[in-house]
NUMAR-693777 format. One line per field, with one value per residue: x, y, z of N, C-alpha, C in turn; residue number from 1. Coordinates in nm, 2 decimals. Example, Ala and Ser with C-alpha at 12.3 -4.5 7.8 and 13.67 -1.06 7.14 Angstrom:
<pts>
n_c1 [1.32_1.28]
n_c2 [-0.57_-0.22]
n_c3 [0.78_0.71]
ca_c1 [1.23_1.37]
ca_c2 [-0.45_-0.11]
ca_c3 [0.78_0.71]
c_c1 [1.32_1.29]
c_c2 [-0.33_0.00]
c_c3 [0.78_0.79]
num [1_2]
</pts>
This chain:
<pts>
n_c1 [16.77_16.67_16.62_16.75_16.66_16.81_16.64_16.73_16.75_16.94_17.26_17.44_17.20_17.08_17.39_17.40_17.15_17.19_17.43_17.33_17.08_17.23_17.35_17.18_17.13_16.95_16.88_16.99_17.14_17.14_17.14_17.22_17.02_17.02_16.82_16.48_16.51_16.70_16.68_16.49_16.63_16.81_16.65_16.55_16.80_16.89_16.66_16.50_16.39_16.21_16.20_16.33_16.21_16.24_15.98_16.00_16.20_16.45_16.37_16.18_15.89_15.90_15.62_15.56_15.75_15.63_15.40_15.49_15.60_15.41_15.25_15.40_15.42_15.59_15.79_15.86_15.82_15.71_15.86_15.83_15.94_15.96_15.99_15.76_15.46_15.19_14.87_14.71_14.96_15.02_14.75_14.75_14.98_14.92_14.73_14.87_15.03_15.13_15.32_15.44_15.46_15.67_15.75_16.08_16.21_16.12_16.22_16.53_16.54_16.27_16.19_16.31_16.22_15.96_16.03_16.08_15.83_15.65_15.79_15.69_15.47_15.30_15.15_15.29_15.22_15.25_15.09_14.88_14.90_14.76_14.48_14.41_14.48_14.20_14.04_13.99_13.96_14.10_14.09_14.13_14.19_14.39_14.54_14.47_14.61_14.86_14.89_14.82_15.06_15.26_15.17_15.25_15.50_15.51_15.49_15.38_15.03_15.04_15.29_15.25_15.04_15.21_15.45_15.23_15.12_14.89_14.60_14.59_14.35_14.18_14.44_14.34_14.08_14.10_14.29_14.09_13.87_14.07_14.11_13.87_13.76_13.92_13.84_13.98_14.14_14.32_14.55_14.81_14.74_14.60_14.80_14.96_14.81_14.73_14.97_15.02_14.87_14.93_14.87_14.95]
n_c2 [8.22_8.23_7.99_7.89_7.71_7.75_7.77_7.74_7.77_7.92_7.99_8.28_8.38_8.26_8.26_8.57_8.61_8.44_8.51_8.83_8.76_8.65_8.83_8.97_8.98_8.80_8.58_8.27_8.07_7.74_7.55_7.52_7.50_7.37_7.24_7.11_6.79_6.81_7.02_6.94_6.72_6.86_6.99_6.74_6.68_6.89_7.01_7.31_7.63_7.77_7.74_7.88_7.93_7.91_7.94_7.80_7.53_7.26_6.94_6.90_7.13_7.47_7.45_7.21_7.09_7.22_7.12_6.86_6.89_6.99_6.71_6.52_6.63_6.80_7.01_7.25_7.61_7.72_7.97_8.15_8.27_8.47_8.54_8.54_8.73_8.59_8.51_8.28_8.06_8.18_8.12_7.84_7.82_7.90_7.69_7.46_7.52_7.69_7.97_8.27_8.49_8.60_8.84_8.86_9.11_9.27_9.46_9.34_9.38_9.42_9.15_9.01_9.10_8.97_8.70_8.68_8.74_8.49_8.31_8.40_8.30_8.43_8.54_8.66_8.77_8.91_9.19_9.32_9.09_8.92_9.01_8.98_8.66_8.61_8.68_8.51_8.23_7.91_7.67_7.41_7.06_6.86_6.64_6.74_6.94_6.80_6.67_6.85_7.02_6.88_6.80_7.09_7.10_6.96_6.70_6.43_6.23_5.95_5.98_6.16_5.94_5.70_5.85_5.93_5.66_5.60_5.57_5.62_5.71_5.80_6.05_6.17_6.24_6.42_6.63_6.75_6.80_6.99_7.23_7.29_7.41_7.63_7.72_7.74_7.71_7.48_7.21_7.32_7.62_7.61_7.54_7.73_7.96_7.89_7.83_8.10_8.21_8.11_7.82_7.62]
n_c3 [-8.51_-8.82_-9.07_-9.36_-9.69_-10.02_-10.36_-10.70_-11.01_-11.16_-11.13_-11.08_-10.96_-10.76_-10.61_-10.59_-10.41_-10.20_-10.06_-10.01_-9.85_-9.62_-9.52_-9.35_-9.01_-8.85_-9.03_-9.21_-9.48_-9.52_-9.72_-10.05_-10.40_-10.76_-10.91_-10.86_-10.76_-10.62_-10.45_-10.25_-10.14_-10.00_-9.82_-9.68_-9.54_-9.45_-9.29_-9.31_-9.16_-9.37_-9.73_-10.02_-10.32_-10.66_-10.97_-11.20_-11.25_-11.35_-11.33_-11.07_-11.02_-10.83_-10.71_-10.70_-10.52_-10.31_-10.33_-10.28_-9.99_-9.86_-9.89_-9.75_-9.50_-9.38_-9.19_-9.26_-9.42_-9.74_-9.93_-10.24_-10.49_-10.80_-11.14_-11.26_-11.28_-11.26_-11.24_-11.19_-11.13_-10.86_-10.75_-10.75_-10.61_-10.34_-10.31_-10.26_-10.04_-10.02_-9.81_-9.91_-10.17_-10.39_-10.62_-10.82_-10.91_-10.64_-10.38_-10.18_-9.90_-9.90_-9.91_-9.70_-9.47_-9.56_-9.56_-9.25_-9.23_-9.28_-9.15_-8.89_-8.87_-9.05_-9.35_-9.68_-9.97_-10.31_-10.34_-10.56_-10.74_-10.58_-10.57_-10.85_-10.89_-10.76_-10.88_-11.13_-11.24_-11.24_-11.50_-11.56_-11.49_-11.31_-11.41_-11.70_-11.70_-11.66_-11.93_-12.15_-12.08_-12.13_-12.42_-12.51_-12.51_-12.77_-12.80_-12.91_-12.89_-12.86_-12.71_-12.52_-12.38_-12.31_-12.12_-11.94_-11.85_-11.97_-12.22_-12.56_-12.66_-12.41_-12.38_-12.63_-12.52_-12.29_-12.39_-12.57_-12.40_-12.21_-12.49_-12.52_-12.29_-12.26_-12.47_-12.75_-13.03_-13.09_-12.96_-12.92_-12.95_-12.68_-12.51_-12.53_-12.41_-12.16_-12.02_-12.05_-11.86_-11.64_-11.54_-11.63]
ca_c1 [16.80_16.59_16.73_16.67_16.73_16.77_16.65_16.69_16.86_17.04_17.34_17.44_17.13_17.17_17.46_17.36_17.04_17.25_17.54_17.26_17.01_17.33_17.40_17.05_17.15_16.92_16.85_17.13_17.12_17.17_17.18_17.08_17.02_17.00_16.68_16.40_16.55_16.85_16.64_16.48_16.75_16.88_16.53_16.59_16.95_16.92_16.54_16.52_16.23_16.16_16.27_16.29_16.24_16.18_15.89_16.05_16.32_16.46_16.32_16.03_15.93_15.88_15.50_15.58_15.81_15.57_15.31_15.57_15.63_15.26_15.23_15.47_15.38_15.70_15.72_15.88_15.74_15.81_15.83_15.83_16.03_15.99_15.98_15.62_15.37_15.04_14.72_14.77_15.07_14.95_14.64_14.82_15.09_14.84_14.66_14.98_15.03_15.30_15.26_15.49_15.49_15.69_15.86_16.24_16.19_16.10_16.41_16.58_16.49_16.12_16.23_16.40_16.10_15.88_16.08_16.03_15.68_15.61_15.85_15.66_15.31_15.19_15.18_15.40_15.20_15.26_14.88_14.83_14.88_14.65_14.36_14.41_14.45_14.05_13.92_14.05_13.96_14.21_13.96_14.17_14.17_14.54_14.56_14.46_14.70_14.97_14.88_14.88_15.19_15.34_15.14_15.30_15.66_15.55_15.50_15.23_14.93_15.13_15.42_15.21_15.03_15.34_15.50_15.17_15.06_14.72_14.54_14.57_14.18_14.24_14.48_14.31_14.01_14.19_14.35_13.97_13.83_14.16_14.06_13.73_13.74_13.99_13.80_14.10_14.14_14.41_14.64_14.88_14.71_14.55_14.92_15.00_14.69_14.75_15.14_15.04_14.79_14.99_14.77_15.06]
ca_c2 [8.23_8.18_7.90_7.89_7.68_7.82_7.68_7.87_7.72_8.01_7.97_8.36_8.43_8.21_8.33_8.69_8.62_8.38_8.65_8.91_8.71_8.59_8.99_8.98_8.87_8.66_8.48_8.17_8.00_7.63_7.47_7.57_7.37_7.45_7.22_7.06_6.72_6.87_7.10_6.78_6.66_6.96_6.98_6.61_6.69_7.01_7.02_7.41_7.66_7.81_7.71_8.02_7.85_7.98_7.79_7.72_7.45_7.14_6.81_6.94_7.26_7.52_7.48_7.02_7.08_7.28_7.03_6.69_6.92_6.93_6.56_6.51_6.67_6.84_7.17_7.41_7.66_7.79_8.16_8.17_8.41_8.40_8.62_8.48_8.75_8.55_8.51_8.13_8.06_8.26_8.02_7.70_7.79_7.89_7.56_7.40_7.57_7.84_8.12_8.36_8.51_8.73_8.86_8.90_9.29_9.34_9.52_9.24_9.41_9.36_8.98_8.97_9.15_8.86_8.56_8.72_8.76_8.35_8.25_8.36_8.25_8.49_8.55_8.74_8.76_9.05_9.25_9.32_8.98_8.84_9.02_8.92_8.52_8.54_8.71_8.41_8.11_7.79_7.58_7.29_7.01_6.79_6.57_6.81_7.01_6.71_6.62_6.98_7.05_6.79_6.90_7.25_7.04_6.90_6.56_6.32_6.19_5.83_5.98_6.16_5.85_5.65_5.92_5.91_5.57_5.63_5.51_5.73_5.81_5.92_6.14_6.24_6.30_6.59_6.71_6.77_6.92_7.11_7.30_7.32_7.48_7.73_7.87_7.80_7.60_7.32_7.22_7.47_7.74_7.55_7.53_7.88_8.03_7.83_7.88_8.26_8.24_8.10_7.74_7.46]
ca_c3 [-8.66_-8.98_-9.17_-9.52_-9.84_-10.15_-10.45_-10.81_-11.13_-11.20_-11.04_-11.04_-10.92_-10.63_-10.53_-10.51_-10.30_-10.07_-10.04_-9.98_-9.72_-9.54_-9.46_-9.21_-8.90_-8.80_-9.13_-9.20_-9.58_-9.47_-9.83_-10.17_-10.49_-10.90_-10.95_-10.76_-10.69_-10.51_-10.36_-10.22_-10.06_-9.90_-9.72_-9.58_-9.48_-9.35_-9.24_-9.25_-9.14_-9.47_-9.85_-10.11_-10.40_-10.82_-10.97_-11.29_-11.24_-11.37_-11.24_-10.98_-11.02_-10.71_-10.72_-10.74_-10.42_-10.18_-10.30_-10.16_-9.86_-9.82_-9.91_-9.63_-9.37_-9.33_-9.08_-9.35_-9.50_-9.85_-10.00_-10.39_-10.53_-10.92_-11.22_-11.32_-11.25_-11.30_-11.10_-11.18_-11.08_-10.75_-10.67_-10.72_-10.50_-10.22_-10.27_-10.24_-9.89_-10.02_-9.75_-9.95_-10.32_-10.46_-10.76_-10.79_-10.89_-10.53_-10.29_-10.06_-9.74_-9.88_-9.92_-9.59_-9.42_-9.57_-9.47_-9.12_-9.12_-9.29_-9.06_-8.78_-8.94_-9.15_-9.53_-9.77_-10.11_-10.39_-10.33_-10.71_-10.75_-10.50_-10.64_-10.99_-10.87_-10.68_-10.95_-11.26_-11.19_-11.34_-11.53_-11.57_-11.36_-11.27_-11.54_-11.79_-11.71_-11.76_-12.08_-12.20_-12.05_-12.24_-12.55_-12.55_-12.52_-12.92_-12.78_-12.99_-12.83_-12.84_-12.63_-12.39_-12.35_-12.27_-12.01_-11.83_-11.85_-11.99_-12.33_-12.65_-12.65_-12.26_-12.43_-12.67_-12.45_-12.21_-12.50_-12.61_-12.28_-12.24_-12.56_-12.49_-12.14_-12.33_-12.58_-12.84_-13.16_-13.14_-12.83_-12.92_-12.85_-12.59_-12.40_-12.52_-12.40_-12.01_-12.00_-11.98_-11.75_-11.53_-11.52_-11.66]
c_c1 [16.69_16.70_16.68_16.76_16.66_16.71_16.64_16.81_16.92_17.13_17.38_17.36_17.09_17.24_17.42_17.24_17.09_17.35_17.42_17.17_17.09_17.42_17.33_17.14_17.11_16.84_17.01_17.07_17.24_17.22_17.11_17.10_16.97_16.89_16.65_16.44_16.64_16.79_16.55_16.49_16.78_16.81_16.51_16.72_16.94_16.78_16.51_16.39_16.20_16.28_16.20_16.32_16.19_16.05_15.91_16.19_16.33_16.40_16.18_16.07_15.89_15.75_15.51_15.68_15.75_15.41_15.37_15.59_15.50_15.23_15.29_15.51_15.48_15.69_15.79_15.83_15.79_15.70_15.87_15.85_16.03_15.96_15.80_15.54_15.19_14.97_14.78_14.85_15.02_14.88_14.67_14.86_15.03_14.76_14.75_15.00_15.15_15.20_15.33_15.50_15.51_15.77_15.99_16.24_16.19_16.24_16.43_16.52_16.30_16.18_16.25_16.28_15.95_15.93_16.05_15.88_15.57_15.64_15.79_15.51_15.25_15.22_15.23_15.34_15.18_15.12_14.82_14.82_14.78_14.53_14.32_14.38_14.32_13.99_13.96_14.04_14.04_14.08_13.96_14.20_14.34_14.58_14.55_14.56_14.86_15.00_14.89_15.01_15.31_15.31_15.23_15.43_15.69_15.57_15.37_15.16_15.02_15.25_15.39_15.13_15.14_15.42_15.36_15.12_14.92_14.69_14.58_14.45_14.19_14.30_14.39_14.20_14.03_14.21_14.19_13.92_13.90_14.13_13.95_13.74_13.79_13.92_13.89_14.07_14.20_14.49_14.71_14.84_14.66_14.68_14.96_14.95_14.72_14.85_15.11_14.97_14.84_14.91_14.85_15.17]
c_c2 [8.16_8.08_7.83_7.80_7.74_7.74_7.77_7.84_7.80_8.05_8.14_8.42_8.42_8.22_8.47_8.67_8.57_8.44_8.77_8.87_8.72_8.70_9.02_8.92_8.82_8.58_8.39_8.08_7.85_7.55_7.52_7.45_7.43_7.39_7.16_6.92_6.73_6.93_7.02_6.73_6.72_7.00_6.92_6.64_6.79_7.05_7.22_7.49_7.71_7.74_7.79_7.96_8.00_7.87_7.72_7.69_7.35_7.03_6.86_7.09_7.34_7.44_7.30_7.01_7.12_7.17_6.84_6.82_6.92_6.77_6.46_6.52_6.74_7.04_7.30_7.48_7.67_7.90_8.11_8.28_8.40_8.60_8.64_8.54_8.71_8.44_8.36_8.01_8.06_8.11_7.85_7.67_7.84_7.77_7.47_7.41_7.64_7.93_8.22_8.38_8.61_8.77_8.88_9.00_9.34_9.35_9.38_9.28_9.39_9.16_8.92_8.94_9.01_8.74_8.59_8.66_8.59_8.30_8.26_8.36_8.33_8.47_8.64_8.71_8.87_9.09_9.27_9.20_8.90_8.87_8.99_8.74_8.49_8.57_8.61_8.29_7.98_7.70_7.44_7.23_6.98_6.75_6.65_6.90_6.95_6.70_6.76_7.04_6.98_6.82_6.97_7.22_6.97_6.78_6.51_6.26_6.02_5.83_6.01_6.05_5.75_5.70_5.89_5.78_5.56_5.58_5.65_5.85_5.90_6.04_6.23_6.33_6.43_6.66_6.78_6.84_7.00_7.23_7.36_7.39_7.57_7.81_7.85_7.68_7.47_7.37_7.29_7.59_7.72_7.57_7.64_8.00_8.00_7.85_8.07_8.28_8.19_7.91_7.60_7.52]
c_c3 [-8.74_-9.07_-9.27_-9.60_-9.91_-10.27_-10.62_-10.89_-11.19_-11.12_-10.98_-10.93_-10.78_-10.56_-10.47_-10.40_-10.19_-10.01_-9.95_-9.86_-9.64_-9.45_-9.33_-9.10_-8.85_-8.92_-9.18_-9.36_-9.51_-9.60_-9.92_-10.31_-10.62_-10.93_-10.83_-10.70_-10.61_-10.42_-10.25_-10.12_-9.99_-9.78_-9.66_-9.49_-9.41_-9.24_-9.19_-9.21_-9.28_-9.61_-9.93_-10.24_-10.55_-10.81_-11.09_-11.27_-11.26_-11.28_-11.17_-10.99_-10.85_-10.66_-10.69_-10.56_-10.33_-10.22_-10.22_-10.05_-9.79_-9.76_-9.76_-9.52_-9.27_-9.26_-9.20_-9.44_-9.61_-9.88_-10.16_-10.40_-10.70_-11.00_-11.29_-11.30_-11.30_-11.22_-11.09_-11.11_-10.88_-10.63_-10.65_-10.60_-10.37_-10.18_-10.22_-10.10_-9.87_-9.91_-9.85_-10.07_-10.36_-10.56_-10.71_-10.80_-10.75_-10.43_-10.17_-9.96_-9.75_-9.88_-9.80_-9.44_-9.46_-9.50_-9.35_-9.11_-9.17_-9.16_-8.89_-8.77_-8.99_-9.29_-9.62_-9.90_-10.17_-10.37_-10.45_-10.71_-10.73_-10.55_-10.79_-10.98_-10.82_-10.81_-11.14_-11.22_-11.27_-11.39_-11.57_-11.46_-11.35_-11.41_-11.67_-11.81_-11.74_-11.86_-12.15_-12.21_-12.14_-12.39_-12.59_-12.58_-12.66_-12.91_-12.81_-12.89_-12.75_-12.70_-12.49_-12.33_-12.29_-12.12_-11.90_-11.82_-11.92_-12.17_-12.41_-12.68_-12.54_-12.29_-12.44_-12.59_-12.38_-12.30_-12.57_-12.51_-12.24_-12.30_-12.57_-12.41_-12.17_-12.40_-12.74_-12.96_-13.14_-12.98_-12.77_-12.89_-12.71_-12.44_-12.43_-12.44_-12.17_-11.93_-11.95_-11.90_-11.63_-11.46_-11.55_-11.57]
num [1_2_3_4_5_6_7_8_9_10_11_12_13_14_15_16_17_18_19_20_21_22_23_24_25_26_27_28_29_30_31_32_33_34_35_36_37_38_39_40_41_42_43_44_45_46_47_48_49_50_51_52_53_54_55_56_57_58_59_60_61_62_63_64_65_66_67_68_69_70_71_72_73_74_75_76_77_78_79_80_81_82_83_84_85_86_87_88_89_90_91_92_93_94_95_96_97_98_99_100_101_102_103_104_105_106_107_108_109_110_111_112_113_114_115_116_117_118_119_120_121_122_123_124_125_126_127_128_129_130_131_132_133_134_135_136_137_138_139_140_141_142_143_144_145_146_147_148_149_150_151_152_153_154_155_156_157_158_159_160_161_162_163_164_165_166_167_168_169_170_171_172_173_174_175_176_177_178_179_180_181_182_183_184_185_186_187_188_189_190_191_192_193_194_195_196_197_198_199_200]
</pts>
């Protein structure tokens, strides 16, 4: 058996995919969870072979969870399942050490058919996709992308200083190469411009 956690803050949506997986017969939903700290937990408790996560979710997002599973050296893999078609997005979650990416558009039995073929070491990523993520490169570094991210959320240089520990100038600094590396006028577009590319 394949034994999966779910992870995906839309509770309906949850249900139907764990209703639906749980039809395969040799795939088993072990535990699922509405954000990333639950999802977390369910992964200590249950320890499963794969976790099918979204990448936007409360607390850690998908893309924050397959980098602690990294971090920790834990044997499961994860598939990304999201609505988010962008390159971005994409290259992260390969650096991270996602094997699997794929939109929710795509038919379960493709879904099912993927979890299979992670599960027994290979890779499951949309093929449009993949060729869009080599050819875009992300031009922000980590931190840059913090402080942006916070940006876009209408939070003052003061505050994201504070959340991250870091000096105002530091701020401001990123907030300045941010913009720069973009091309764009002011932060805001700066996080508007990154958000679609799939880069915060």
């Amino acid at each position: 058996m394949i034994r999966i956690v779910l992870a995906e803050d839309q509770a309906m949506l949850r249900g139907a995919l764990s209703a639906l997986l749980s039809m395969e017969e040799d795939i088993e939903v072990v535990g699922d969870a509405g954000d990333g700290e639950s999802a977390w937990r369910e992964l200590q408790r249950t320890a499963p072979d794969l976790l099918v996560t979204d990448i936007e979710m409360p607390g850690l997002t998908g893309l924050e969870l397959a980098q602690r599973i990294q971090r920790h050296g834990l044997a499961t893999k994860v598939v990304i399942v999201t609505t988010f078609a962008r390159a971005g997005y994409l290259r992260r979650a390969l650096d991270a050490g996602v094997q699997g990416y794929l939109l929710k558009d795509a038919p379960v039995a493709e879904l099912a058919g993927a979890l299979r073929r992670v599960h027994a070491g290979g890779r499951a990523v949309d093929p449009q996709l993949a060729l869009e993520a080599w050819s875009q490169a992300d031009p922000l570094n980590d931190r840059e992308r913090q402080v942006l991210r916070l940006a876009g959320e209408g939070r003052s240089a003061g505050e994201i200083a504070t959340a991250l520990n870091l000096s105002r100038g530091t701020v401001r600094n990123y907030l300045s190469e941010a913009i720069g590396k973009l091309g764009v006028g002011n932060r805001i577009e700066a996080a508007r411009l990154a958000r679609r590319k799939g880069w915060l």
